[in-house]
BAFI-3210 file (N, C-alpha, C; in Angstrom, 3 decimals, decimal comma, padded with zeros to 6 digits):
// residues 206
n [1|2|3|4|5|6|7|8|9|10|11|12|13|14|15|16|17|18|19|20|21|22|23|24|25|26|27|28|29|30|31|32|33|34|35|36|37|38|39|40|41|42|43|44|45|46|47|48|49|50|51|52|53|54|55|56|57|58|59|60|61|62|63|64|65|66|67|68|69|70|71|72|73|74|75|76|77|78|79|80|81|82|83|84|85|86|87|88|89|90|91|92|93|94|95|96|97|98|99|100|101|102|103|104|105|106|107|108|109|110|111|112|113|114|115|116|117|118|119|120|121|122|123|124|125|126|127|128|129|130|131|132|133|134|135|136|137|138|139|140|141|142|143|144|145|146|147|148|149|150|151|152|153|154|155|156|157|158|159|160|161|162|163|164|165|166|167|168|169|170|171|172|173|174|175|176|177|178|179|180|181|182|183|184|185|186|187|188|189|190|191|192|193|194|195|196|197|198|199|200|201|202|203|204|205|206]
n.u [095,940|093,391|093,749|093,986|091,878|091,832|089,764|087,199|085,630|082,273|082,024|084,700|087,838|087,250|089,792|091,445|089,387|090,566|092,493|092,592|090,600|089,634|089,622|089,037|087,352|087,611|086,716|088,126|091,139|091,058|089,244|090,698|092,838|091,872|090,442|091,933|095,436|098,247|101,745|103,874|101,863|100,118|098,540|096,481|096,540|093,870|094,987|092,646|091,148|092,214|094,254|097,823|099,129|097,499|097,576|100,368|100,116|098,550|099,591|102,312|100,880|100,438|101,847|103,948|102,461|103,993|102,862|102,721|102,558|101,069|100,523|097,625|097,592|095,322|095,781|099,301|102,402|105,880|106,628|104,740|104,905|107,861|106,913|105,007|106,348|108,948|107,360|106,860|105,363|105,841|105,016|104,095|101,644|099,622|096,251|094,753|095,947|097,152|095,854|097,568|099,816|099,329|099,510|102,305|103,324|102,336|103,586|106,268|106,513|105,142|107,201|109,208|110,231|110,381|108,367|108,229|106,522|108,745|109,756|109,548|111,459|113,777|114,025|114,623|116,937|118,184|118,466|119,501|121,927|122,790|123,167|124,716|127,398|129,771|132,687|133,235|133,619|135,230|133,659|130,480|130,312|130,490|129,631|131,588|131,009|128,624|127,599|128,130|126,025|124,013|125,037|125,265|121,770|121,809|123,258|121,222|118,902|119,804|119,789|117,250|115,505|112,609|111,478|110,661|112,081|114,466|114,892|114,132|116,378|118,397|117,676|116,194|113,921|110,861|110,814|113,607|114,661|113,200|114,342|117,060|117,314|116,358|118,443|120,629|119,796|119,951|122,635|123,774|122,542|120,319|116,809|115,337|114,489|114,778|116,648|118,833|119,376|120,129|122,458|123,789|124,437|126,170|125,288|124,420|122,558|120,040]
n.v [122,106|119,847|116,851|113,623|111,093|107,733|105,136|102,823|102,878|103,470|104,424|106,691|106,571|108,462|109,641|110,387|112,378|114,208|114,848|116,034|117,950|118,752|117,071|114,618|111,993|109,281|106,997|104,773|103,749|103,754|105,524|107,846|108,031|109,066|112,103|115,575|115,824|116,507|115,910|114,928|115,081|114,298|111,144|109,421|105,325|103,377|100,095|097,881|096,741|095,551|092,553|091,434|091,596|092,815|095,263|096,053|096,516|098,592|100,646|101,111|101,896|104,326|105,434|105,339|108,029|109,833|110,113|110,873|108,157|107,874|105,132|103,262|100,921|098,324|096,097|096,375|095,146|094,222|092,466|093,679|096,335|096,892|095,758|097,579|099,848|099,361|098,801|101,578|103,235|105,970|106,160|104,921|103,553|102,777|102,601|103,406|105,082|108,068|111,334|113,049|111,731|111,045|113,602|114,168|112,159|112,818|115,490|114,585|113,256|114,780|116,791|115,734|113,198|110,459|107,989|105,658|103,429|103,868|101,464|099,604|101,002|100,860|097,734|097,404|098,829|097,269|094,850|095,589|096,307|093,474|092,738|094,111|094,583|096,799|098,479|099,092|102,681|104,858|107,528|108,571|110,240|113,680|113,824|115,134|118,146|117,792|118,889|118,349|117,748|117,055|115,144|112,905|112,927|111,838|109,669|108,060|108,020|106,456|104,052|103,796|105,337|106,921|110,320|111,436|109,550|109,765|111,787|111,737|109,718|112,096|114,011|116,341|118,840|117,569|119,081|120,353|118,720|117,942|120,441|120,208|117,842|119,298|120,459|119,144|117,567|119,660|120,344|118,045|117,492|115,549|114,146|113,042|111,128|108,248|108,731|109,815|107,322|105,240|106,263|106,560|103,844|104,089|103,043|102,566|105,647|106,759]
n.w [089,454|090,102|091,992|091,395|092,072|090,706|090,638|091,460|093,397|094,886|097,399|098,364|100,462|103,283|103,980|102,325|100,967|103,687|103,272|100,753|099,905|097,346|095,726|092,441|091,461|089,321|087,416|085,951|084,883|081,590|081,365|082,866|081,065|078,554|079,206|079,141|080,059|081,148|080,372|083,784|085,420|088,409|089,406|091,547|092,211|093,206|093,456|094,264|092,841|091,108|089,819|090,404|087,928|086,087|087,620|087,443|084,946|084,176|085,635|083,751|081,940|082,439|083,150|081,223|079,638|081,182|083,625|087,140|089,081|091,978|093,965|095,936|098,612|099,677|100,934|101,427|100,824|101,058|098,831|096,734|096,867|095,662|092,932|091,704|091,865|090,254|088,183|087,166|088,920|091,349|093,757|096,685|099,270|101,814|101,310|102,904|104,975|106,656|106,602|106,648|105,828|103,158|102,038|102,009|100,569|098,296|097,909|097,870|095,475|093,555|093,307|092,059|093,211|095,080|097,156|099,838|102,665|105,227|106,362|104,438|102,502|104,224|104,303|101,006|100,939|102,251|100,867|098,924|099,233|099,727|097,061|095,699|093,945|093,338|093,936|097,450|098,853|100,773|101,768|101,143|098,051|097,849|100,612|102,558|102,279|104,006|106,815|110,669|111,657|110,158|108,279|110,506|110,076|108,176|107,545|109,316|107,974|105,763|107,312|107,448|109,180|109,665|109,968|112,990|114,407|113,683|114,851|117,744|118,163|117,871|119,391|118,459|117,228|115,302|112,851|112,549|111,813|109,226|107,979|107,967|105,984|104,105|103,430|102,888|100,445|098,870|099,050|097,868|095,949|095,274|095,146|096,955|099,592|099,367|097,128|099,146|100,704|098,991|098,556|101,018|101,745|099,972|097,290|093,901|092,634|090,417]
ca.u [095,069|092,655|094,270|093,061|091,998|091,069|088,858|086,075|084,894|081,271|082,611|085,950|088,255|086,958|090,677|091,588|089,003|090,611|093,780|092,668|089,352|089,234|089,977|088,646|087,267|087,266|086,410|088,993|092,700|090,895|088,492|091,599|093,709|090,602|090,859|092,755|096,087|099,904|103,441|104,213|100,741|100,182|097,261|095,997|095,624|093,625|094,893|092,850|090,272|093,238|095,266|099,401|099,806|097,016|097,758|101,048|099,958|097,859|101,097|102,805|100,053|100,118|103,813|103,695|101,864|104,832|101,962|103,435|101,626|100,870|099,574|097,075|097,142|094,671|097,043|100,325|103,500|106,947|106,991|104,028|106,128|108,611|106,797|104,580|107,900|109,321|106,329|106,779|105,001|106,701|104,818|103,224|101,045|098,412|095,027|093,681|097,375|096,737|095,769|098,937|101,133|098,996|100,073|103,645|103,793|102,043|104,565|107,384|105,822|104,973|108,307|109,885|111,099|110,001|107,825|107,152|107,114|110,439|110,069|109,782|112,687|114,911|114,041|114,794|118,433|119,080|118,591|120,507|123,331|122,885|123,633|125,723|129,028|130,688|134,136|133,464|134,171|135,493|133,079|129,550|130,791|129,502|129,256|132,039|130,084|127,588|127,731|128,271|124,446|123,147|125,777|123,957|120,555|121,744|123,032|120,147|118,277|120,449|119,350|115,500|114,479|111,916|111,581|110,367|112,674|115,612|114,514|114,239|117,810|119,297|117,107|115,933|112,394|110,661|110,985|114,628|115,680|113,027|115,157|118,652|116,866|116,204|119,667|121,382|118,894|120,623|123,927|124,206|121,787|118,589|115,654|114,323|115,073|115,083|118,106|120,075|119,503|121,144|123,771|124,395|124,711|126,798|124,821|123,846|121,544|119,733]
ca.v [121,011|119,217|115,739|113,359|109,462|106,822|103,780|102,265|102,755|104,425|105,505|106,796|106,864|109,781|110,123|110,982|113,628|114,874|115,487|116,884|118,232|119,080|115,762|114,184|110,429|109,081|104,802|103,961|104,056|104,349|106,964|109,006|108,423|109,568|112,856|115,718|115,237|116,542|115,142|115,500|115,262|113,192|110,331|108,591|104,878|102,673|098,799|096,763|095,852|094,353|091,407|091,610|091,757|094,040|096,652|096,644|097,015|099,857|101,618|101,071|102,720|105,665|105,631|105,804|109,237|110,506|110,338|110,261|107,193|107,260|103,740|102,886|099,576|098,390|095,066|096,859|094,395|094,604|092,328|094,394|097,904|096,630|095,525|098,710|101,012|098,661|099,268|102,984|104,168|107,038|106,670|103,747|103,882|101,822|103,326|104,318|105,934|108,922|112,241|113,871|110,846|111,104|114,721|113,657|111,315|113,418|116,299|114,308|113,000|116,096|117,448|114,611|112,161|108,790|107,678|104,409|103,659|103,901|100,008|099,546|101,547|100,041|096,699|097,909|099,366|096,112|093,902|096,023|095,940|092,030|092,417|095,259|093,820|097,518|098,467|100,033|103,983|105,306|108,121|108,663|111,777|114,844|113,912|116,513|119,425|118,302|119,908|116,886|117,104|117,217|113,970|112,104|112,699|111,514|108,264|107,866|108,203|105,250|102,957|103,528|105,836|108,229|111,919|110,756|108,467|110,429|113,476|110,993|109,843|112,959|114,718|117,690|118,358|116,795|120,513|120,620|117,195|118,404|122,087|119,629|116,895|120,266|121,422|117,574|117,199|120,702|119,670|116,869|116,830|114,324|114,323|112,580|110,225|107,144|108,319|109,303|106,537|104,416|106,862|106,515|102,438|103,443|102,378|103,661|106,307|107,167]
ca.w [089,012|091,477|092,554|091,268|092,028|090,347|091,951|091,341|094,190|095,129|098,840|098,188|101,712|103,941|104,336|100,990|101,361|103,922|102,780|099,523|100,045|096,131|094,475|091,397|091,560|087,704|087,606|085,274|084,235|080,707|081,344|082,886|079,594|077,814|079,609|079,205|081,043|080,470|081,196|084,616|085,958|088,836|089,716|092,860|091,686|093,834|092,657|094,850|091,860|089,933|090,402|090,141|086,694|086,195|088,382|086,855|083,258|084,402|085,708|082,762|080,857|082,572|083,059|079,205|079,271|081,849|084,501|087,971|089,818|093,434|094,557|097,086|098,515|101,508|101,563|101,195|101,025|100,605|097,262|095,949|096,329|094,622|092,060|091,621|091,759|089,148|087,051|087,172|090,302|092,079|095,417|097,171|100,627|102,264|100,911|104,497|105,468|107,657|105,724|106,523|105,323|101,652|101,671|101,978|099,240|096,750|097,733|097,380|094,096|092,240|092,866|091,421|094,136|095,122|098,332|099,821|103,865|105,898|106,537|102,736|102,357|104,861|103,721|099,770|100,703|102,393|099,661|097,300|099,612|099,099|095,853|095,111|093,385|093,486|094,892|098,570|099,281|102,308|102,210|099,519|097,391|098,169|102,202|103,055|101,873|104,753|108,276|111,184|112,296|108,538|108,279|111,491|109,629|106,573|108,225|109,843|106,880|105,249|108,337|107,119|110,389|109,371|110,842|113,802|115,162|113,656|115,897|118,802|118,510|118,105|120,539|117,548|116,575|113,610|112,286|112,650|110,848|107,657|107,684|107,706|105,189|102,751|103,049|102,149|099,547|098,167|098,291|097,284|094,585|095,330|094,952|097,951|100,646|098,820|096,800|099,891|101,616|098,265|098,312|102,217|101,361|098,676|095,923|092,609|092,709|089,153]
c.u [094,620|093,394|093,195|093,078|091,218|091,014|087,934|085,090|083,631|081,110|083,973|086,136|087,683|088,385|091,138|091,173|089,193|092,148|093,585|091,170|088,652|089,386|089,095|088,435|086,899|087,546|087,294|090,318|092,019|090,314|089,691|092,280|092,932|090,431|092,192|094,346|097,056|100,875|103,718|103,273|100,825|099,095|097,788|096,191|095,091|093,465|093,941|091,406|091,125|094,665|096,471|099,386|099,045|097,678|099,561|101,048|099,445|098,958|101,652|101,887|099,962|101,432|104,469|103,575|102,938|103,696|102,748|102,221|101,850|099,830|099,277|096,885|096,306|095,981|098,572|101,400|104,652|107,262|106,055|104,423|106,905|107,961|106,033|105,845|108,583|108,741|106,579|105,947|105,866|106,254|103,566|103,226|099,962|097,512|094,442|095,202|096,149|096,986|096,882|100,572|100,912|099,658|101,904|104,393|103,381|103,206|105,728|107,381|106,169|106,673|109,993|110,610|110,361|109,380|107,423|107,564|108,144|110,405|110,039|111,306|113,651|115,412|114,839|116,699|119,036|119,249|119,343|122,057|123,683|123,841|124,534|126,892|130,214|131,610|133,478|133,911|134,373|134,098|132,481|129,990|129,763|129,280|130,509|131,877|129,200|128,753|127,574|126,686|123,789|123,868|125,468|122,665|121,125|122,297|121,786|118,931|118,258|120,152|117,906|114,849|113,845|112,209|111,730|111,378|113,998|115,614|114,690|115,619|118,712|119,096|116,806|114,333|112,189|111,244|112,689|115,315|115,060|114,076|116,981|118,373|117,016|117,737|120,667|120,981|119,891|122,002|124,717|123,411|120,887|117,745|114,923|115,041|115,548|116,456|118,970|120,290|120,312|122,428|124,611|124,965|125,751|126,633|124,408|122,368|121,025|118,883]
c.v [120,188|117,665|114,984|111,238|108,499|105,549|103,931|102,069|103,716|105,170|105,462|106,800|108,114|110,433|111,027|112,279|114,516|115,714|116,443|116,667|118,418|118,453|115,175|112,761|110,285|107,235|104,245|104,166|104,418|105,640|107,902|109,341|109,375|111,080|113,972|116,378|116,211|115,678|115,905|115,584|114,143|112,599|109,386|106,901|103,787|100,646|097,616|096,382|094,963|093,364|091,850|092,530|092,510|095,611|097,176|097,298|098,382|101,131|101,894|102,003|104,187|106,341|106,117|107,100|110,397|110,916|109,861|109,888|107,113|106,052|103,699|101,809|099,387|096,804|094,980|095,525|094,534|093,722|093,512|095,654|097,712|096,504|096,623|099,922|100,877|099,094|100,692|103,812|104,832|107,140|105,308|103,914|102,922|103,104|104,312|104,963|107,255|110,599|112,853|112,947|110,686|112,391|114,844|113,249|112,250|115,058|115,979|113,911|113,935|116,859|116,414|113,506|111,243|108,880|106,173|104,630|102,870|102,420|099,372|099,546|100,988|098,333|096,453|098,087|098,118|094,521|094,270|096,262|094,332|091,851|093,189|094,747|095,236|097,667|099,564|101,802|104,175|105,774|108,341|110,042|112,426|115,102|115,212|117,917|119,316|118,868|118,536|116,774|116,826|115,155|113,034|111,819|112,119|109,673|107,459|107,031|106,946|104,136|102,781|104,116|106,844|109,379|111,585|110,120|108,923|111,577|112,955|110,626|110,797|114,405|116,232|117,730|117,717|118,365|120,494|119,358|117,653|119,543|120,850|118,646|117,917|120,859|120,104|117,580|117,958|120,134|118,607|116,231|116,015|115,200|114,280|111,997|108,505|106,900|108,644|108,593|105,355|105,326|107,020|104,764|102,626|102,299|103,396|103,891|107,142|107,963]
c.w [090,218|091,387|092,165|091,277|091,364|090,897|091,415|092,414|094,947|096,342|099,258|100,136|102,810|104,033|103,078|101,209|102,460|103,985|101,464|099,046|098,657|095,217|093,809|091,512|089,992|088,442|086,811|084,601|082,434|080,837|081,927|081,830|078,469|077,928|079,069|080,141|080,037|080,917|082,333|085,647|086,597|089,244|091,098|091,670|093,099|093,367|093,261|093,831|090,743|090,637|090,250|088,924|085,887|087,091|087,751|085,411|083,202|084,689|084,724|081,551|080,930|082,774|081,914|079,003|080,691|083,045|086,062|088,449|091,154|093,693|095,465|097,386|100,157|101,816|101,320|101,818|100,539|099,193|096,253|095,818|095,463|093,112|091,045|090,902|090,430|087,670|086,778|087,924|090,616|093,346|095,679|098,377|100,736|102,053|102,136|105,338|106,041|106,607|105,388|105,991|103,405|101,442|101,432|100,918|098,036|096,992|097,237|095,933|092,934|092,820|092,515|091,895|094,178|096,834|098,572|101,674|104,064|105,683|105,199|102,350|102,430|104,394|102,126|099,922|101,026|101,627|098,418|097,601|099,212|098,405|095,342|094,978|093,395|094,284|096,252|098,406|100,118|102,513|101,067|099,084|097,798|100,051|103,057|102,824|103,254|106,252|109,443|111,281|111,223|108,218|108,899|111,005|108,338|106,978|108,803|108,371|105,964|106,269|108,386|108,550|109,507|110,340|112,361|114,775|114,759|114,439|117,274|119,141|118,588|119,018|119,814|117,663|114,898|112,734|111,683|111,754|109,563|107,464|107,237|106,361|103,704|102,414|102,470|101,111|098,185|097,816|097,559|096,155|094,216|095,441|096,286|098,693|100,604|098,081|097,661|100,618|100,485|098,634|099,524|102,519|100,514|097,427|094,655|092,378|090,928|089,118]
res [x|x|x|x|x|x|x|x|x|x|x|x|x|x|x|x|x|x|x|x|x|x|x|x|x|x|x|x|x|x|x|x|x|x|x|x|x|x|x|x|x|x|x|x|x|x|x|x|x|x|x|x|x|x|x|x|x|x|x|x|x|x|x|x|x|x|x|x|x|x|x|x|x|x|x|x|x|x|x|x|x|x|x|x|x|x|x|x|x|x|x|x|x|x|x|x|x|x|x|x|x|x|x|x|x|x|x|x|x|x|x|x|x|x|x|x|x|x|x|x|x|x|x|x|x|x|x|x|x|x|x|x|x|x|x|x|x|x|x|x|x|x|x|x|x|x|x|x|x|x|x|x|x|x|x|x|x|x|x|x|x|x|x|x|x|x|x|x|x|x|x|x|x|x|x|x|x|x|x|x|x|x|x|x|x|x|x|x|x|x|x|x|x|x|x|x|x|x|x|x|x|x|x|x|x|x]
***
């Protein structure tokens, strides 16, 4: 199924198009419902024609129809992720993100994980440490299954570095931390990077 975004807008991103040369522009969270759609299907949305409490209702609507929501924001902020995510987004990015960082999110997306950026992230785990009232663990279950360098990236991971900058500290390529990222993921049963970075905090991961 062609990717597809909705906006209102009459000169979509060039970027967009060039991540996903075969995507669908529709003008309205109705006209997509209107459409036919399944569970499981995922949408672009672009919120910056609706205020807060719009753009969440709109989530919620499509959240409804088991639609996974990637959000585009051009004034991306760390209350407005939250509040998006909250709503039932599965992936939030600044609108003009870099083609190969849209391809990212809608991968991690459609195969059922969560995306927002690292500094999001990091920010996110450390407010839920804040609050987290649970009893301490030595060690997050499941971490002696990994392998020590798979164990380094997965720390890492829990400190909010992306690829990037986890490849840098441990002197790997980007290549080599995704191949260790796919094999954690395995054992230990996530989805994505968002839940092992709760589960490297020792928090509850749902």
């Amino acid at each position: 199924m062609k990717p597809v975004f909705i906006t209102p807008s009459a000169q979509p991103s060039a970027r967009w198009y060039q991540a996903f040369p075969d995507l669908q522009i529709i003008p309205t969270v109705k006209a997509y419902l209107t459409r036919v759609h399944r569970p499981g299907d995922g949408c672009w949305l672009d919120i910056s024609p609706f205020d807060n409490d719009q753009a969440q209702s709109a989530i919620v609507a499509l959240a409804a129809e088991d639609i996974r929501v990637m959000v585009l924001s051009y004034l991306p902020s760390e209350a407005e992720a939250y509040g998006m995510l909250s709503s039932g987004a599965r992936g939030y990015c600044h609108a003009q993100a870099p083609p190969s960082q849209l391809q990212e999110v809608a991968t991690a997306v459609m195969a059922g994980g969560y995306w927002m950026p690292p500094i999001l992230l990091q920010r996110l785990v450390s407010a839920a440490i804040r609050i987290d009232s649970g009893p301490p663990i030595a060690i997050p279950q499941g971490f002696e299954s990994l392998t020590e360098r798979e164990h380094q990236v997965a720390l890492e991971v829990g400190r909010g570095a992306n690829n990037r900058e986890i490849a840098t500290t441990l002197a790997v390529s980007e290549r080599t931390v995704k191949a260790h990222l796919t094999s954690i993921f395995d054992k230990l049963s996530l989805r994505d990077r968002v839940q092992l970075a709760l589960l490297v905090n020792r928090l509850p991961v749902h």
